[in-house]
C-alpha positions as CSV (number, residue, x, y, z in Angstrom):
1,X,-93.4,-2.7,-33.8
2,X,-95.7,-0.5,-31.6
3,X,-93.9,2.7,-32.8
4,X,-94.3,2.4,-36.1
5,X,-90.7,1.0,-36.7
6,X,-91.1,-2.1,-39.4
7,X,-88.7,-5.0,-39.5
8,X,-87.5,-7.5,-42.1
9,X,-85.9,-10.2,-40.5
10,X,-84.2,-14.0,-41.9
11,X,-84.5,-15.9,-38.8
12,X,-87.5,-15.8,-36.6
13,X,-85.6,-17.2,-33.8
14,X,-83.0,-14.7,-33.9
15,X,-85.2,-11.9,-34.3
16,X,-87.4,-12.9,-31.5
17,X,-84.2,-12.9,-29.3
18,X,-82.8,-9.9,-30.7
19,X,-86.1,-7.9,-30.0
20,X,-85.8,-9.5,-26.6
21,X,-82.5,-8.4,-25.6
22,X,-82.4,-5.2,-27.5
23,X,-85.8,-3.2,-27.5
24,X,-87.0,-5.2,-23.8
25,X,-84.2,-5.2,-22.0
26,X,-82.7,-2.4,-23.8
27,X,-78.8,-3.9,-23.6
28,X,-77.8,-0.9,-25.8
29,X,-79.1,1.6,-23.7
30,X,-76.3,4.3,-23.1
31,X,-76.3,8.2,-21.5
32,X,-74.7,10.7,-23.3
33,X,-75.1,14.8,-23.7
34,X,-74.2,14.6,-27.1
35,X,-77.4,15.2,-29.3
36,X,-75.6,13.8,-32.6
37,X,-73.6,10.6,-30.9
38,X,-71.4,8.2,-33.6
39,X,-71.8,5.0,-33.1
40,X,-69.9,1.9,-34.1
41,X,-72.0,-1.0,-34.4
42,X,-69.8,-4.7,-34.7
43,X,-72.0,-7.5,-35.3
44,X,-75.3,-6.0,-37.2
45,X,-76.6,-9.2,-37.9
46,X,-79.9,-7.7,-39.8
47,X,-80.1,-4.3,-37.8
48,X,-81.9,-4.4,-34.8
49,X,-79.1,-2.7,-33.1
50,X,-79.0,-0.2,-35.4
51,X,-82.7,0.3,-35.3
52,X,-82.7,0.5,-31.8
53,X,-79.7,3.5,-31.6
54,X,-81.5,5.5,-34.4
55,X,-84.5,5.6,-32.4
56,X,-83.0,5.8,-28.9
57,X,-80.5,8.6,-30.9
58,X,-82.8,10.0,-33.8
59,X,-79.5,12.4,-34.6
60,X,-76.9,9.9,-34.2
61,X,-74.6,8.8,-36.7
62,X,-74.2,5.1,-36.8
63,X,-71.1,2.5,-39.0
64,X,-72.5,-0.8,-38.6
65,X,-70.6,-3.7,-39.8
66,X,-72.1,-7.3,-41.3
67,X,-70.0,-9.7,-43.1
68,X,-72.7,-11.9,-44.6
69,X,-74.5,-10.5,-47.6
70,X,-77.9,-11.4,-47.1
71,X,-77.5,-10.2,-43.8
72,X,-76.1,-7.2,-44.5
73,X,-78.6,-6.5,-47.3
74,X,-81.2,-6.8,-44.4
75,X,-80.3,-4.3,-43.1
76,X,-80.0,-1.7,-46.3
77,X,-83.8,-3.0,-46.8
78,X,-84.4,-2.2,-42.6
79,X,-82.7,1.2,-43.4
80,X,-84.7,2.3,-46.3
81,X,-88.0,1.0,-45.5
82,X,-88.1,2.8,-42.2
83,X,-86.8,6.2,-44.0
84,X,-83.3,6.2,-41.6
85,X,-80.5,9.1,-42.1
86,X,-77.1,8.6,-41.3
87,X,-76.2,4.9,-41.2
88,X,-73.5,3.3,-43.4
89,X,-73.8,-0.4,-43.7
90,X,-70.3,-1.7,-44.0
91,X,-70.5,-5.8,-45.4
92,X,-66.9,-6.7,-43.8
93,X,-66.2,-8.3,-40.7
94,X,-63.7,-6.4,-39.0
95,X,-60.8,-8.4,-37.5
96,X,-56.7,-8.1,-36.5
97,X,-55.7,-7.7,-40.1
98,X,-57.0,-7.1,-43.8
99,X,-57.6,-10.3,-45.4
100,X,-60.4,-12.8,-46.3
101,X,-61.4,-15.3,-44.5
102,X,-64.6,-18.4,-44.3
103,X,-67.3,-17.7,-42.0
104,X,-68.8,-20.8,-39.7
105,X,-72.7,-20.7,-39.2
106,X,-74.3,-21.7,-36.1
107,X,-75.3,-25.2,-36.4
108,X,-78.8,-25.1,-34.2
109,X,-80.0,-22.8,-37.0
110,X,-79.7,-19.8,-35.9
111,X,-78.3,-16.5,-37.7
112,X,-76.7,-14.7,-34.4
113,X,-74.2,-17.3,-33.6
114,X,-72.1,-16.9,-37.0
115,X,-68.6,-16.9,-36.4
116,X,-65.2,-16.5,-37.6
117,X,-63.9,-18.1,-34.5
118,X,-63.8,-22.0,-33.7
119,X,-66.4,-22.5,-31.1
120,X,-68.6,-25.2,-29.7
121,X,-72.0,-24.2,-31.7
122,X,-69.9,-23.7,-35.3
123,X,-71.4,-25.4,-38.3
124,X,-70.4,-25.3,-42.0
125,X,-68.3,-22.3,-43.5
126,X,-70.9,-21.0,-45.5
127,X,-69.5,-17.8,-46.8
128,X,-65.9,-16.2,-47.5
129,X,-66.0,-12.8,-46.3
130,X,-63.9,-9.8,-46.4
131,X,-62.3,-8.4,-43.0
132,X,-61.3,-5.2,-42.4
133,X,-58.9,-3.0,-39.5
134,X,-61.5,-0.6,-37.3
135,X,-57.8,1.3,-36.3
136,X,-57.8,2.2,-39.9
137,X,-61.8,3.5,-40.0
138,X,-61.9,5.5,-36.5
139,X,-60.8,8.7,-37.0
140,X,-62.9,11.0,-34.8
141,X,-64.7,10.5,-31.3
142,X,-67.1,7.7,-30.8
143,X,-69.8,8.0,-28.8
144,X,-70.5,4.4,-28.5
145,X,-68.5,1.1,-29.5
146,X,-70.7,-1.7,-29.8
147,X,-69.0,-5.2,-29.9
148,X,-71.1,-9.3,-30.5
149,X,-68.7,-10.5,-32.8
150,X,-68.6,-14.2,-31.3
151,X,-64.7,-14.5,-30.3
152,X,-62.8,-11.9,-32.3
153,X,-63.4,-9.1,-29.6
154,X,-60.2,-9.4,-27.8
155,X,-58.4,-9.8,-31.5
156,X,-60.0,-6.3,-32.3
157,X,-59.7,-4.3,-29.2
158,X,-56.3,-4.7,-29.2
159,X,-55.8,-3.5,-32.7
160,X,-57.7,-0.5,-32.1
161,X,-55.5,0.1,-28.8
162,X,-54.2,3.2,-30.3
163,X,-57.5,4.5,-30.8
164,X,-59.2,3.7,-27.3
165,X,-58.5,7.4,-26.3
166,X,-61.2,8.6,-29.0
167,X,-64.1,6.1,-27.6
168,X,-66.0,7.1,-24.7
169,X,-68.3,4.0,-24.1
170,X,-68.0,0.1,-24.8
171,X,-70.8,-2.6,-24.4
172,X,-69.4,-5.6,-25.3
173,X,-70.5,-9.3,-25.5
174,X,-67.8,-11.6,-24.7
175,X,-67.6,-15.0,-26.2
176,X,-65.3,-18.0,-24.4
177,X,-64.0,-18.9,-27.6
178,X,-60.4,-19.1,-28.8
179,X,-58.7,-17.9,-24.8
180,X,-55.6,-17.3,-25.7
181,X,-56.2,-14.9,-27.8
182,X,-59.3,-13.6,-26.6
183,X,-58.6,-14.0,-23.2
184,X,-60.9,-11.6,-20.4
185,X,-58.6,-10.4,-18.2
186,X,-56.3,-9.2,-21.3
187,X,-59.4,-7.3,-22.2
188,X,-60.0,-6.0,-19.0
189,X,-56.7,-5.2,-18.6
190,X,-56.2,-3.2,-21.9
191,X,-59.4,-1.1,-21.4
192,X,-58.8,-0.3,-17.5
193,X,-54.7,1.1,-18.9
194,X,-56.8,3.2,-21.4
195,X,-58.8,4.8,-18.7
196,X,-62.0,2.8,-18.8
197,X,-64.2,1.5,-15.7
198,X,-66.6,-1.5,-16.3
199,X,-69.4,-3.3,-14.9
200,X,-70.1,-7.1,-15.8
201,X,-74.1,-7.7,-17.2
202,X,-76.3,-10.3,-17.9
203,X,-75.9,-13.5,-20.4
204,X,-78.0,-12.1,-23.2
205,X,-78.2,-16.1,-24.4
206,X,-79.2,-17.9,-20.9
207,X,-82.7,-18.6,-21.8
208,X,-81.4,-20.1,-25.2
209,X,-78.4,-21.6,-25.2
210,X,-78.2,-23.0,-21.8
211,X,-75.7,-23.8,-19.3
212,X,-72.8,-24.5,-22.0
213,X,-73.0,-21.2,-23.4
214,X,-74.0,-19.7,-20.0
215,X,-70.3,-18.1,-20.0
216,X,-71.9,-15.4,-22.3
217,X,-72.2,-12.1,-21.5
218,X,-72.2,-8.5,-21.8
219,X,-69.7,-6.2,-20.2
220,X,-70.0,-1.9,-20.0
221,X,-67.3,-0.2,-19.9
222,X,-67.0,3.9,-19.8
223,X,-64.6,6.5,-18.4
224,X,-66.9,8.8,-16.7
């Protein structure tokens, strides 16, 4: 990239959309006064996020999480190659309980789209992966909670309930899939008892994935 920063990627698509959505329009942007900022990143796919808060955030302390292993490894080789302090690459998906479960892929080819969840662009299980309980990993403040894990974010926030009070910011992608248990105004709900505000964004996938998927979208929430 122009900076200097250098990328290995698997998917060209998904890269492309990635950059897109996270260095052009800057989706992970966030204010905050503390120089040092932790950061949970859900849903690393190969690190672009995580590339993106480490040079918006040079001081920041970042726990990303990737299930798949050559995803995951991506972004150990995105770390290293661009000489980045303070990130530790967790290969679980993080989920309601401990367990293991099969991981679809996303049938137009795609790497973003992986899922644990039934939706309407699942493929093949490809991959058993482990899946771990964020209550159990969040044990100071966060700065910044990043959520895109295609279904299993109303599953996970309401784990972590008892540990809203220690996160300050949320951007979340929300994903139609699975309602009932992933249902938005539960989510809504949930965060606005805990003291958050939010503000709806933009489909990150309109220009892809087209009026089926158009039901997408990112959502900020914050208690300042």
């Amino acid at each position: 990239m122009a900076d200097g920063t250098t990328v290995s990627y698997i998917d060209p698509v998904g890269f492309a959309i990635s950059y897109n959505e996270i260095f052009v329009d800057q989706t992970y942007y966030f204010e905050t006064e503390n120089k040092n900022p932790l950061i949970v990143d859900l849903g690393g796919n190969i690190g672009a996020s995580t590339l993106f808060f480490k040079r918006a955030y040079p001081g920041s302390r970042v726990m990303v999480f990737e299930p798949r292993k050559n995803e995951s490894g991506c972004i150990r080789e995105n770390i290293a190659k661009n000489g980045l302090a303070g990130v530790s690459v967790f290969q679980s998906a993080v989920f309601d309980k401990e367990t293991e479960m099969e991981i679809y892929d996303d049938k137009r080819g795609i790497t973003l789209g992986a899922s644990l969840i039934t939706n309407p662009f699942a493929g093949e299980h490809v991959e058993k992966v482990r899946c771990v309980r964020l209550s159990k990993l969040i044990k100071e403040r966060v700065d910044l909670l990043k959520v895109d894990i295609e279904g299993s974010e109303g599953r996970v926030l309401k784990e972590i309930r008892g540990k809203l009070g220690l996160i300050d910011k949320v951007i979340m992608e929300y994903h139609p899939y699975e309602t009932e248990k992933n249902s938005l105004p539960e989510i809504l709900e949930l965060l606005t008892e805990e003291g958050f505000k939010h503000r709806f964004g933009t489909s990150p996938w309109g220009e892809y994935r087209g009026k089926t998927d158009a039901s997408v979208f990112n959502i900020y929430f914050s208690k300042e």
